[in-house]
C-alpha positions in Angstrom: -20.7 24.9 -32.1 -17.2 26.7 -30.4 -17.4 27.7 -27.1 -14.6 28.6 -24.6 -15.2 28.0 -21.0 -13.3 29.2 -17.6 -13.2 26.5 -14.9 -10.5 25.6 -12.1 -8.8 22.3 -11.9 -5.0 20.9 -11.3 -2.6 22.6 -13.6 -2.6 21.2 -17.1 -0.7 22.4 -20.4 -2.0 22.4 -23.7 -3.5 20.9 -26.0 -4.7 18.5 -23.3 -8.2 16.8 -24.0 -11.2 17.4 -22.1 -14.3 15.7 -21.3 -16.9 16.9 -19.1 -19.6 14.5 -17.8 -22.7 15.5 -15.5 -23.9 12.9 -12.9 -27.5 11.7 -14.1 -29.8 10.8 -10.7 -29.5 7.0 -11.4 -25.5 7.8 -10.5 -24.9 6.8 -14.2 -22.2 9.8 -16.2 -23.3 11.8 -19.5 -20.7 13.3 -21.7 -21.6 16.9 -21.9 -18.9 18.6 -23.5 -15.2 17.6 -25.3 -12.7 19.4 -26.8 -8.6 20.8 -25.8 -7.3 23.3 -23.5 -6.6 26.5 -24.8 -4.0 28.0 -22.5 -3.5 27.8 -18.5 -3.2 31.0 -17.0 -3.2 30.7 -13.2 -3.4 34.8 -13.0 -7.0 34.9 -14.9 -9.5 36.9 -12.7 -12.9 35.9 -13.2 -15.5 39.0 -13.2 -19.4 39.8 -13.1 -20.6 42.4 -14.4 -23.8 44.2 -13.1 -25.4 46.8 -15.6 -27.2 49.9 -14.1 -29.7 51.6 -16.3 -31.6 54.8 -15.9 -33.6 57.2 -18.4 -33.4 60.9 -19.9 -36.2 62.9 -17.7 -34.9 66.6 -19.4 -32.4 66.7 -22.5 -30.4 69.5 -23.3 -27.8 69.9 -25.9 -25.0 67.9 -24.8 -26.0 67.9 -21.2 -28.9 65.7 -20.1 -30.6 65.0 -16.6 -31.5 61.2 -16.0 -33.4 59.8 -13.5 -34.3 56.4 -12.2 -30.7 55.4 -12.0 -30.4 55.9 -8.4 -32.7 57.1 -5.5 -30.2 59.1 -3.1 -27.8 61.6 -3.2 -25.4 59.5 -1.8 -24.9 57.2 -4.8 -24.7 59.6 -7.3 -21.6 60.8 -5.3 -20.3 57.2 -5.1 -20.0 56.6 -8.8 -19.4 60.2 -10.0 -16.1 58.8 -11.5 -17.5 56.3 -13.4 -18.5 56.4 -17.4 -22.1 56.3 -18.8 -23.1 54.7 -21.7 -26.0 54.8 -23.6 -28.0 52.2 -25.8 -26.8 54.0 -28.5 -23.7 54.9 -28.2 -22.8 57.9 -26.5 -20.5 57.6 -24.0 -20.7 60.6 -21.0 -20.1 60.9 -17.0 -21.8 62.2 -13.8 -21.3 66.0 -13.3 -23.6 66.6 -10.2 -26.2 65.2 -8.4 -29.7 66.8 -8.4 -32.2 66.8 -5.5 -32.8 63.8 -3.1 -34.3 61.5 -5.1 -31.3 60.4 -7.2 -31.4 62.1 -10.1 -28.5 63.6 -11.7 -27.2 66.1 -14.1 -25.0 64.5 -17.1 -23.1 65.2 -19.9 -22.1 63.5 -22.9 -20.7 63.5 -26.1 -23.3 64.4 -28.4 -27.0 65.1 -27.9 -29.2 61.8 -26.4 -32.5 61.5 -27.7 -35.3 60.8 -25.5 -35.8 56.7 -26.3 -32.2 56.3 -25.7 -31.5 54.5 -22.1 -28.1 55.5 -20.2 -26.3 52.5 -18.7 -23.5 52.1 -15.7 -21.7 49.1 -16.5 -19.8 48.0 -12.6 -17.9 44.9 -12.3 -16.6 42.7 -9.3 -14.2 40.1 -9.0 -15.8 37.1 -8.2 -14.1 33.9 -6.1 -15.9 30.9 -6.2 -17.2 28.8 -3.6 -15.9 25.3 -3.3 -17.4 22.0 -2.3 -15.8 18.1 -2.1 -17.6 15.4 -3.3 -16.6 12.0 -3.7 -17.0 10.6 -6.8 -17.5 6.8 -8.1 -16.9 5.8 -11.5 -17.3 2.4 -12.4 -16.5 1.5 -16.6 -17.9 -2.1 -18.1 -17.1 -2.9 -21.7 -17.3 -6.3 -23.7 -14.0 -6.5 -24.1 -11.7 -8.9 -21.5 -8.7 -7.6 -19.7 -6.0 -8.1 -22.7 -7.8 -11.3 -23.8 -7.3 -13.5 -20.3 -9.9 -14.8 -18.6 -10.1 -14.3 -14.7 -12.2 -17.1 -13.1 -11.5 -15.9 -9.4 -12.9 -12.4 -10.1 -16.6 -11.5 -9.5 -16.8 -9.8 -12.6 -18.3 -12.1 -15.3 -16.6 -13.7 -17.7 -15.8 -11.3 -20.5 -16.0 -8.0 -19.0 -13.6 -5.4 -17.2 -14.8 -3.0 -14.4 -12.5 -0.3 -13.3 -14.1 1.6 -10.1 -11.7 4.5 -8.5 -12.3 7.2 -5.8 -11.8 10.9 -6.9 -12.3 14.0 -5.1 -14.0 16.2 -7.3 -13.6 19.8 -6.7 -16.7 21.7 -7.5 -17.8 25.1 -8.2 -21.3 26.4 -6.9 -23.0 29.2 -8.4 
């Protein structure tokens, strides 16, 4: 399976390899996830989207009121300048707001039929929230340090343990 993925870290340049672990609760690392960089674009902006849906209460010919999209006046006014979509396809915009319970008279670019569901597609920039963590690896394999033999460590005979202090810069959701 391909999958690209977004994530911050110290500059890099491509093709650099990646692994991604997660911390099992016995403290122990599991590779999730390898692969290469793709690019390294400092200026990327990362987004969320939030979809806003509402449905057709009276269609006309190109003109159709919809309803439970907002419930004020107010809101209607607020995103006015923003395009509808529908479910299928049409694409349309606010042209006035109806009443006070948030409904609102639309128009779009061909007739709606009355299963279709008008959406409002808003999207905000989005800056992540960052924690430090120290992190501990510690590596054993079978093999000895370039064949010698240490006596005076206190690692057995045979294998090699490398244990380094990171900080680990993490992203919360």
């Amino acid at each position: 399976m391909a999958v690209v993925a977004t994530f911050f870290a110290p500059i890099q340049f491509p093709p650099a390899p990646i692994l991604c672990f997660r911390e099992n609760p016995d403290t122990s690392l599991s590779m999730v996830a390898s692969g290469s960089l793709l690019a390294c674009n400092p200026d990327r902006v990362v987004l969320k989207r939030v979809v806003l849906s509402g449905h057709p209460y009276k269609i006309n010919r190109k003109s159709a009121t919809i309803r439970y999209m907002f419930f004020n006046p107010d809101d209607v006014a607020y995103f006015k300048p923003c395009k509808l979509r529908t479910k299928l396809g049409r694409v349309g915009h606010i042209r006035e707001s109806l009443g006070t319970h948030g409904h609102m008279k639309c128009v779009f670019d061909a007739q709606l039929k009355s299963h279709d569901t008008v959406l409002l597609y808003l999207y905000k920039r989005v800056f992540p929230k960052w924690t430090y963590e120290d992190c501990v690896v510690s590596c054993r394999d079978g093999e000895g340090e370039g064949g010698e033999s240490s006596s005076s460590s206190a690692v057995p005979k045979g294998e090699r343990s490398v244990t380094f202090n990171a900080k680990v810069e993490m992203m919360q959701e």
